[in-house]
C-alpha positions as a Markdown table, in Angstrom:
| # | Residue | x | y | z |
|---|---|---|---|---|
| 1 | Unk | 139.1 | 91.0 | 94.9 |
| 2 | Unk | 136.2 | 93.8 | 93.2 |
| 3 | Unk | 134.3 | 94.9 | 96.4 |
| 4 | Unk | 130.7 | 94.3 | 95.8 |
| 5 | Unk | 128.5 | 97.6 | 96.1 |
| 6 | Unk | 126.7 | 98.3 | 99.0 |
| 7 | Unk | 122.9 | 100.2 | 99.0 |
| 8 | Unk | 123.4 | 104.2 | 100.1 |
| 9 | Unk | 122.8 | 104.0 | 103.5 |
| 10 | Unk | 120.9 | 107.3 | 104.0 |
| 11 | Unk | 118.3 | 106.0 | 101.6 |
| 12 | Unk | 115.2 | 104.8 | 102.9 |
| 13 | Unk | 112.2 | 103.2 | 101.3 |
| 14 | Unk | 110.6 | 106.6 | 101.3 |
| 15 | Unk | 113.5 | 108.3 | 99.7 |
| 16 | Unk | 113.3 | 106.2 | 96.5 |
| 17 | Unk | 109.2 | 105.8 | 96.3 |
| 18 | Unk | 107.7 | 101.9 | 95.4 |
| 19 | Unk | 108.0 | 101.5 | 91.8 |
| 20 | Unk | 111.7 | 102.1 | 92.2 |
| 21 | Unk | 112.2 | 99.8 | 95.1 |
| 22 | Unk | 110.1 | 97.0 | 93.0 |
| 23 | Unk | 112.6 | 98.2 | 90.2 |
| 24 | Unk | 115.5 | 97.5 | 92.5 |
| 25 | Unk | 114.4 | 94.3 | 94.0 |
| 26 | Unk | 112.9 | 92.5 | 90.9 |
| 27 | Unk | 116.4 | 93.7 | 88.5 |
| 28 | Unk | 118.2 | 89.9 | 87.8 |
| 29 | Unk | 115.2 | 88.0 | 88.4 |
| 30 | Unk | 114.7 | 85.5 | 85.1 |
| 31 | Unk | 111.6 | 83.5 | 83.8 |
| 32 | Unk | 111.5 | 80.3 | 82.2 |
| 33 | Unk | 109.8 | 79.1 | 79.3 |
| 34 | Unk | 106.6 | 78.7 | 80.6 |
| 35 | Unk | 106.3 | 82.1 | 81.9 |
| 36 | Unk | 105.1 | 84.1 | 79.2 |
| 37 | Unk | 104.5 | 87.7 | 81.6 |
| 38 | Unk | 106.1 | 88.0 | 85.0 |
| 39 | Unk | 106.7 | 90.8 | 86.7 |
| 40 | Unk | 105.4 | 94.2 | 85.3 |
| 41 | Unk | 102.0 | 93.8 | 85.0 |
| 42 | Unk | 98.3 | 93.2 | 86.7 |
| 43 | Unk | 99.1 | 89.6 | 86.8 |
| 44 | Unk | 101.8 | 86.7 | 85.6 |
| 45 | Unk | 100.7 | 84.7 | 82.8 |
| 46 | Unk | 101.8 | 81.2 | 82.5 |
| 47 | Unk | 101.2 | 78.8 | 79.6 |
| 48 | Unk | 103.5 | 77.8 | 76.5 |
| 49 | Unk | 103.9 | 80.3 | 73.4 |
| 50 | Unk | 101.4 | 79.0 | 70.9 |
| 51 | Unk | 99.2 | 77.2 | 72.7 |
| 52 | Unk | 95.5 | 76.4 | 72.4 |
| 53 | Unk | 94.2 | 75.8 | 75.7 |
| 54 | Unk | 93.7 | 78.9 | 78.1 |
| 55 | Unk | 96.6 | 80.4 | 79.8 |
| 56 | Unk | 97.2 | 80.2 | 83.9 |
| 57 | Unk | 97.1 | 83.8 | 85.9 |
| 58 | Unk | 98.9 | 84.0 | 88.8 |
| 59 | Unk | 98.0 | 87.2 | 91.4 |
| 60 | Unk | 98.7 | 87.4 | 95.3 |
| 61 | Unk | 97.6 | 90.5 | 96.7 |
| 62 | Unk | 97.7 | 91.7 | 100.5 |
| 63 | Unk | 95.7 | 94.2 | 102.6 |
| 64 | Unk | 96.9 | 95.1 | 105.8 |
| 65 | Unk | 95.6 | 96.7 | 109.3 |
| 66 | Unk | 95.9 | 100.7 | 109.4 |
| 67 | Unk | 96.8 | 101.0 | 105.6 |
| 68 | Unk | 93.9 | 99.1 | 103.6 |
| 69 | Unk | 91.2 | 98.9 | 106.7 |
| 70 | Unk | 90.5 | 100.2 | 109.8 |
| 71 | Unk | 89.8 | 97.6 | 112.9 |
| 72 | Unk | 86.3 | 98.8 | 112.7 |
| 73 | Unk | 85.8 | 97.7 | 109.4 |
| 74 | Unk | 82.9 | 95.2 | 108.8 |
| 75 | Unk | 85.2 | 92.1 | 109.0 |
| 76 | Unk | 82.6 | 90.7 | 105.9 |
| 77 | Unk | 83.9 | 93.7 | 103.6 |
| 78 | Unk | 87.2 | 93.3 | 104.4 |
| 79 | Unk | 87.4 | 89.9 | 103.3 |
| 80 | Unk | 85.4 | 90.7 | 100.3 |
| 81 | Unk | 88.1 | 93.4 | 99.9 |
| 82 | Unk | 91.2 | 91.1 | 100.4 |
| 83 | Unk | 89.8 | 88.6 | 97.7 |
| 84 | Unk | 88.4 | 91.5 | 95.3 |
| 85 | Unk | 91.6 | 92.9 | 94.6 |
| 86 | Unk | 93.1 | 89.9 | 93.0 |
| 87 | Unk | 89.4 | 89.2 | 91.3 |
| 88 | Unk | 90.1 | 92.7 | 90.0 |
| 89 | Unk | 93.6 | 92.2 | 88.6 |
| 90 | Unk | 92.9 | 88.6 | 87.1 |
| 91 | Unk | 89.5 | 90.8 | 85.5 |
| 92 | Unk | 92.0 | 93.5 | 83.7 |
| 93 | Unk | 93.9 | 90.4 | 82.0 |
| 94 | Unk | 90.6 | 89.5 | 80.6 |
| 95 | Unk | 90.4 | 86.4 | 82.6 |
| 96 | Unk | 88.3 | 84.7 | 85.4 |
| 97 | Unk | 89.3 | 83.3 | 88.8 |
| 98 | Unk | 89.5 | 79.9 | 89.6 |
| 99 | Unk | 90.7 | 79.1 | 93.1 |
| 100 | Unk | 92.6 | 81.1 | 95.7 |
| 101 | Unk | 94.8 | 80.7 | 99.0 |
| 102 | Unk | 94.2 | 83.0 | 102.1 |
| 103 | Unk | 97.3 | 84.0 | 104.6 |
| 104 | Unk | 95.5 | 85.3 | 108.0 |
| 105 | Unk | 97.9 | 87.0 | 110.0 |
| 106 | Unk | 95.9 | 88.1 | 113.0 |
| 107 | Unk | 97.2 | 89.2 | 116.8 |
| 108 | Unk | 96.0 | 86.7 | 119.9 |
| 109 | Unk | 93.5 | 89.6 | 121.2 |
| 110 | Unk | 91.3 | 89.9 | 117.9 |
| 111 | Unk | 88.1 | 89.1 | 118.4 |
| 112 | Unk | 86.7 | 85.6 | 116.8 |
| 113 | Unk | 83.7 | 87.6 | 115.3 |
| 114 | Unk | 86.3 | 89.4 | 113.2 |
| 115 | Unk | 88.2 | 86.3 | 112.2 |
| 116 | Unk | 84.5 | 84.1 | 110.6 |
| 117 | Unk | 83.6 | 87.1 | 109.5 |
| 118 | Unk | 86.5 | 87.6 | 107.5 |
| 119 | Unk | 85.9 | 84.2 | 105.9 |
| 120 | Unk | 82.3 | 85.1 | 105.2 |
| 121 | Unk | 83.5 | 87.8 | 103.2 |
| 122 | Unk | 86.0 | 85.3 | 101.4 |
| 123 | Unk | 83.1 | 82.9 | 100.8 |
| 124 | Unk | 80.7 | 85.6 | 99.5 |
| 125 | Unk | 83.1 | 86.7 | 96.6 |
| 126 | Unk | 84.2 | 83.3 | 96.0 |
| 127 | Unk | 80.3 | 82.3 | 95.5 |
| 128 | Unk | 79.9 | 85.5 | 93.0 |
| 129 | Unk | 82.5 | 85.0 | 90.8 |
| 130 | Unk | 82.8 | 80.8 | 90.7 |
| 131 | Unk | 86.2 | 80.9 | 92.0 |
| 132 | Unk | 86.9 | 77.9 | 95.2 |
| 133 | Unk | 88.9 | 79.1 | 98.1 |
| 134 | Unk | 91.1 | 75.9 | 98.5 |
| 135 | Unk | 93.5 | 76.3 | 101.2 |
| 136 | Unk | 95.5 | 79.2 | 103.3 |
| 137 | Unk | 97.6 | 79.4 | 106.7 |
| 138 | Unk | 96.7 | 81.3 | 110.1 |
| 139 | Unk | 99.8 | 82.9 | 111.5 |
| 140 | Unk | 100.2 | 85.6 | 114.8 |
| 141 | Unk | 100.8 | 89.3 | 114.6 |
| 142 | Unk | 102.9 | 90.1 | 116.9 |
| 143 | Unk | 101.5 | 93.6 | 117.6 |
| 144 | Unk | 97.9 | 94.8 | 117.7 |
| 145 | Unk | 97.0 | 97.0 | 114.9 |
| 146 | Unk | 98.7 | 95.0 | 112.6 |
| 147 | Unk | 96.3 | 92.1 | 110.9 |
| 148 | Unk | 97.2 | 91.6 | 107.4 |
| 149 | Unk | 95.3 | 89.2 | 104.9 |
| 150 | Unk | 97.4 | 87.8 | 102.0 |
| 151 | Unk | 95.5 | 86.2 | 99.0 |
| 152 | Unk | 96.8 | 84.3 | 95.9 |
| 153 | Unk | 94.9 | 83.7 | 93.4 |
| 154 | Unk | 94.9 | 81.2 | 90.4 |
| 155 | Unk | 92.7 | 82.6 | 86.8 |
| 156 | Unk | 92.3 | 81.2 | 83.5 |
| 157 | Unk | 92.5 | 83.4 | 80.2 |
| 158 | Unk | 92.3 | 82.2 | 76.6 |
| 159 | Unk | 95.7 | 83.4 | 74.3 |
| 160 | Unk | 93.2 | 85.6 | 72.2 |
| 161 | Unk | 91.8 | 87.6 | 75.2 |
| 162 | Unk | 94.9 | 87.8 | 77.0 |
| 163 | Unk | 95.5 | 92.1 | 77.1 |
| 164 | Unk | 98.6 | 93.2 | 79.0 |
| 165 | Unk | 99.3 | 96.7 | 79.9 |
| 166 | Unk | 102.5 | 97.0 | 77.3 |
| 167 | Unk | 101.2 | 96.5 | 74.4 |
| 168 | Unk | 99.1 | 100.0 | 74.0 |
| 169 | Unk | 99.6 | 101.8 | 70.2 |
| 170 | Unk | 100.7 | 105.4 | 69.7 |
| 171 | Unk | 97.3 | 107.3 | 68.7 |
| 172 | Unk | 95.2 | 104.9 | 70.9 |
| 173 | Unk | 92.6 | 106.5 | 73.3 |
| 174 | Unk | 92.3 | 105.7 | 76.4 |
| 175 | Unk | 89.0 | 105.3 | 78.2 |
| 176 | Unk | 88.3 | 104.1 | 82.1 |
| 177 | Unk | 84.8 | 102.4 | 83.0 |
| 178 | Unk | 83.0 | 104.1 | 86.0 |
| 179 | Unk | 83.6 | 107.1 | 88.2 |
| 180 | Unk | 86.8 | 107.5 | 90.5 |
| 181 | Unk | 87.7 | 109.8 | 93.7 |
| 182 | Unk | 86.6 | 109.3 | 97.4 |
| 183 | Unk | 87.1 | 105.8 | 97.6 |
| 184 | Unk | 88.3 | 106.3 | 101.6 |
| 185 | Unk | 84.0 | 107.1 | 102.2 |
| 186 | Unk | 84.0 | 103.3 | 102.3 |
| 187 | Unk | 83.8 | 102.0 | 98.4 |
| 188 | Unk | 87.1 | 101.0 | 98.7 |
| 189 | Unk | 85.7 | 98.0 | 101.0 |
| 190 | Unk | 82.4 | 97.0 | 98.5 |
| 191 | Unk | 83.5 | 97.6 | 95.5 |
| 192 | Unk | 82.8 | 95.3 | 92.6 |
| 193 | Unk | 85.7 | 94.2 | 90.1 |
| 194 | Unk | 84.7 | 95.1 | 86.4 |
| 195 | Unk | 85.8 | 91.0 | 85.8 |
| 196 | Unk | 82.4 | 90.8 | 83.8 |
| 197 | Unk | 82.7 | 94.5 | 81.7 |
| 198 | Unk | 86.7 | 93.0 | 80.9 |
| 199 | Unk | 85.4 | 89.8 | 79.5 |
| 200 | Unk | 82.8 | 91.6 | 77.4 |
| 201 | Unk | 85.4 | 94.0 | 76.0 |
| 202 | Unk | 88.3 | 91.0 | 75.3 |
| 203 | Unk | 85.1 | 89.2 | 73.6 |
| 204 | Unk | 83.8 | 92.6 | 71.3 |
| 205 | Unk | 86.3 | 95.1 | 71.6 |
| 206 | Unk | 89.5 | 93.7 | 72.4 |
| 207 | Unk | 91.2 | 96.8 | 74.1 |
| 208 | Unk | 95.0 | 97.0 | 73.0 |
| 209 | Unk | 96.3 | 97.5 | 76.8 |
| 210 | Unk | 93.9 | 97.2 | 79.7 |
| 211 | Unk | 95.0 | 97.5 | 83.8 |
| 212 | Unk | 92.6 | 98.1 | 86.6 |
| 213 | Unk | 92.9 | 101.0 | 89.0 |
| 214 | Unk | 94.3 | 100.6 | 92.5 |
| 215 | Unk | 97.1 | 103.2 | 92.8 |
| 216 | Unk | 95.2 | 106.3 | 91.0 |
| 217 | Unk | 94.7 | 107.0 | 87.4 |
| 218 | Unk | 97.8 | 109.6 | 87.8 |
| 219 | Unk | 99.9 | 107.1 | 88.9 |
| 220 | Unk | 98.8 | 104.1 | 86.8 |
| 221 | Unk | 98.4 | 105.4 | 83.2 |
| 222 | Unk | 102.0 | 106.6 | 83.0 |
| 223 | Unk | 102.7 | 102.7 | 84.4 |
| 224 | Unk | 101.0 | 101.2 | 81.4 |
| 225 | Unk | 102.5 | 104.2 | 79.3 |
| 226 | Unk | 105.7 | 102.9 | 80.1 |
| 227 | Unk | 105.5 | 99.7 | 79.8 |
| 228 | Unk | 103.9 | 100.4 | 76.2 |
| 229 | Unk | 107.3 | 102.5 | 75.8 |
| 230 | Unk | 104.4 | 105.6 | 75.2 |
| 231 | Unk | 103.5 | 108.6 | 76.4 |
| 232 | Unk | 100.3 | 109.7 | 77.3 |
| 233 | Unk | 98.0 | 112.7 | 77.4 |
| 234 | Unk | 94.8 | 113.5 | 79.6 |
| 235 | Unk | 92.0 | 115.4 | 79.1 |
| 236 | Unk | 91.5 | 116.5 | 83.5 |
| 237 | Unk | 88.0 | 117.9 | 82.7 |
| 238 | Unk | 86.9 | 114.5 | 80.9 |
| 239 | Unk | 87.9 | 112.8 | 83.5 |
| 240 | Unk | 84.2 | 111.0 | 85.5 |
| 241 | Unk | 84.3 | 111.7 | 89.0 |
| 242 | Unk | 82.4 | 110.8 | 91.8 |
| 243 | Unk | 80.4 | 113.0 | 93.3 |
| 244 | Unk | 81.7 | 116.0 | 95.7 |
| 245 | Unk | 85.2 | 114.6 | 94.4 |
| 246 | Unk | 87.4 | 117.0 | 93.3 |
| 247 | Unk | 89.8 | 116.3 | 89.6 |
| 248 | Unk | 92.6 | 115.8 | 92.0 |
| 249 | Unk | 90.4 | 113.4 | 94.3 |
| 250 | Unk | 89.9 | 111.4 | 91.0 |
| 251 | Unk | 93.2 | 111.4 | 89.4 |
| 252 | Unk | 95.1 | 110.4 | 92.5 |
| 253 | Unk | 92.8 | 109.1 | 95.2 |
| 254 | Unk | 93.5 | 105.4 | 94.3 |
| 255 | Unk | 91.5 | 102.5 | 95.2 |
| 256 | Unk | 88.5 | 102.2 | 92.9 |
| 257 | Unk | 89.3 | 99.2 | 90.8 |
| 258 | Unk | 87.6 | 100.4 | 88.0 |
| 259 | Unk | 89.2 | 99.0 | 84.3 |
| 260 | Unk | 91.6 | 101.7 | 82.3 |
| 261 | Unk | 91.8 | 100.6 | 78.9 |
| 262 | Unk | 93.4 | 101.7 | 75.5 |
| 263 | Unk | 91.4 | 101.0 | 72.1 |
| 264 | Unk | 92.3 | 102.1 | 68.6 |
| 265 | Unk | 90.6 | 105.8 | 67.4 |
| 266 | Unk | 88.4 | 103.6 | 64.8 |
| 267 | Unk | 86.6 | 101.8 | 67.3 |
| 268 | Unk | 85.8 | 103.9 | 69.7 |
| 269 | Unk | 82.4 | 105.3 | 69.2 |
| 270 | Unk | 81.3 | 102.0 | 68.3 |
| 271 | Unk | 82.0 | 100.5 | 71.3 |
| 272 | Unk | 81.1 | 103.8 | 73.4 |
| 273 | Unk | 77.3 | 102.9 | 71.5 |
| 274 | Unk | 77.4 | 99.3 | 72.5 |
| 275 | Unk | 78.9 | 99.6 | 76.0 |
| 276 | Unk | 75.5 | 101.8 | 76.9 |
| 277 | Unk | 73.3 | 99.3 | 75.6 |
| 278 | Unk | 75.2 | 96.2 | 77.4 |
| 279 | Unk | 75.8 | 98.6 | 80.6 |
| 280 | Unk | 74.0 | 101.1 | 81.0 |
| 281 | Unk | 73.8 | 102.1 | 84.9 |
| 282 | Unk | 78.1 | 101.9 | 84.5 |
| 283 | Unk | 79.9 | 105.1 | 82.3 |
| 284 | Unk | 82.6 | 104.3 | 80.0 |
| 285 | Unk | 84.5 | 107.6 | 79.1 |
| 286 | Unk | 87.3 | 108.3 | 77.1 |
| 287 | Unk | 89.7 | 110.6 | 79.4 |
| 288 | Unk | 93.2 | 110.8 | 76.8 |
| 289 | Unk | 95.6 | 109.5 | 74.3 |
| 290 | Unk | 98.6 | 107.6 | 73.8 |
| 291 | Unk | 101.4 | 109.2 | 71.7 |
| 292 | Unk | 105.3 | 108.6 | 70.4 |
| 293 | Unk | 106.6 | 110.6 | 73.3 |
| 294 | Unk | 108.1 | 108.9 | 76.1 |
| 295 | Unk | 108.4 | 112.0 | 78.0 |
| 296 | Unk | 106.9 | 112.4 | 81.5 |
| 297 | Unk | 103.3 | 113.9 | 80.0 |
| 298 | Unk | 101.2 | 112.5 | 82.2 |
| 299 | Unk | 98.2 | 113.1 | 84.0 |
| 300 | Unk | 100.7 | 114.0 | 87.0 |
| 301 | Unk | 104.3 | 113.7 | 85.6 |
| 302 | Unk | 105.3 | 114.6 | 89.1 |
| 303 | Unk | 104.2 | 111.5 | 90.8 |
| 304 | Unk | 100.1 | 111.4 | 91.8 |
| 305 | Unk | 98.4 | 108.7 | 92.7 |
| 306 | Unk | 99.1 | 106.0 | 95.8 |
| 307 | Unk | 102.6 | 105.0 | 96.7 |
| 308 | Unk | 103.1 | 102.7 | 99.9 |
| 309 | Unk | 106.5 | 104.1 | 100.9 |
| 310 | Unk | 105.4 | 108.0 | 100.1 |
């Protein structure tokens, strides 16, 4: 009989980083016909190859005590926060949200205030962005300091303004809307998803790859770089930063949600001219370029941005 491997058991999560461990988990996994993206990118997309009628986008997201908030958070942010992220992923398909489930995993001992208010957040996101919160669970933590909110969320996207993150060309440049760094001085709790700027571009300027930015642009452009089977180069001084935020701050900070985007060469100062007249308090800069190599070239080959087990 073969003896079936066993993990190293002196590696640790931390040892092997997340996007390994995703690697690890997700490998054998299989999707059926009517899943047309699974794992790999900002969202899944379900629908039938071919068809006319809008696809389905699947998200869940989770933000948890400690990590994502602090317990003195305004409970109202961090809901908006828990709901925002998957607002912001559904947004960098080029869809909209359409209804959502919320997990509450609380401890016994946290106040009530911070439970409604959580909910008010939920319903104030929910009421700016049409989407209906339709259902959830409660559950107990069992230790305090560790409340965690868990959100799925449902989206819609028409085939022709679907964008994934692997399908960026060599000689592309790629652009990212707003200013990034510092997120941790509390933007990270009332930020706004770019859902509206993403439906504009997938309706004039269809980019060819678009994701939006949670983990750090040094982290996430070599993700979409790979998944485009590209390389990517960087331009550190173009890069729009937020004020007293240092390059680093910006390229690896994490958290600002803001859209990263790839567009061909051709179109760019066209849509750099009409972006300022459709929004103009919000940059759109052009920060690097795709090319052939799929060498480590990177804003941080070495591994910037957030990772959860690092």
């Amino acid at each position: 009989m073969r003896k079936r491997a066993s993990a190293n058991p002196s590696q640790t999560l931390r040892s092997i980083g997340e996007d390994q461990l995703i690697a690890l988990l997700t490998k054998g996994l299989t999707a059926g016909a009517e899943t047309l993206v699974s794992i790999g990118d900002d969202c899944a997309v379900l629908g039938k190859s071919g068809q006319r009628a809008p696809y389905t986008l699947f998200k869940t997201d989770c933000i948890v005590e400690n990590v994502h908030f602090l317990a003195t958070a305004d409970p109202v942010q961090v809901g908006w926060k828990a709901m925002a992220r998957a607002v912001s992923d559904i947004g960098a398909m080029g869809g909209w949200p359409t209804a959502a489930l919320a997990t509450v995993i609380l401890h016994p001992d946290t106040p009530l205030a911070f439970a409604t208010g959580v909910y008010r957040g939920f319903q104030k996101i929910s009421r700016t962005y049409a989407f209906d919160i339709v259902g959830g669970e409660t559950s107990q933590a069992s230790k305090s300091g560790c409340n965690m909110i868990s959100v799925s969320m449902l989206g819609k996207v028409e085939p022709r303004c679907c964008v994934l993150r692997s399908t960026a060309r060599a000689g592309d440049v790629v652009l990212v809307t707003g200013r990034l760094g510092g997120s941790i001085k509390g933007r990270h709790l009332t930020f706004k998803p770019r859902a509206e700027q993403a439906r504009w571009l997938v309706a004039h300027f269809k980019p060819s790859a678009m994701m939006d930015l949670s983990d750090g642009v040094a982290r996430d452009l070599p993700r979409l770089a790979k998944a485009s089977g590209l390389g990517c180069s960087i331009d550190r001084a173009a890069v729009p930063r937020n004020r007293g935020c240092s390059i680093d701050e910006a390229l690896a900070d994490g958290e600002d949600y803001e859209l990263l985007l790839t567009i061909g060469a051709g179109s760019v100062e066209r849509l750099l001219e009409d972006w300022r007249a459709t929004f103009p308090q919000l940059p759109l800069t052009r920060i690097g370029i795709m090319c052939e190599s799929k060498s480590p070239s990177g804003p941080d080959a070495s591994g910037g941005g957030w990772d959860h087990f690092r």
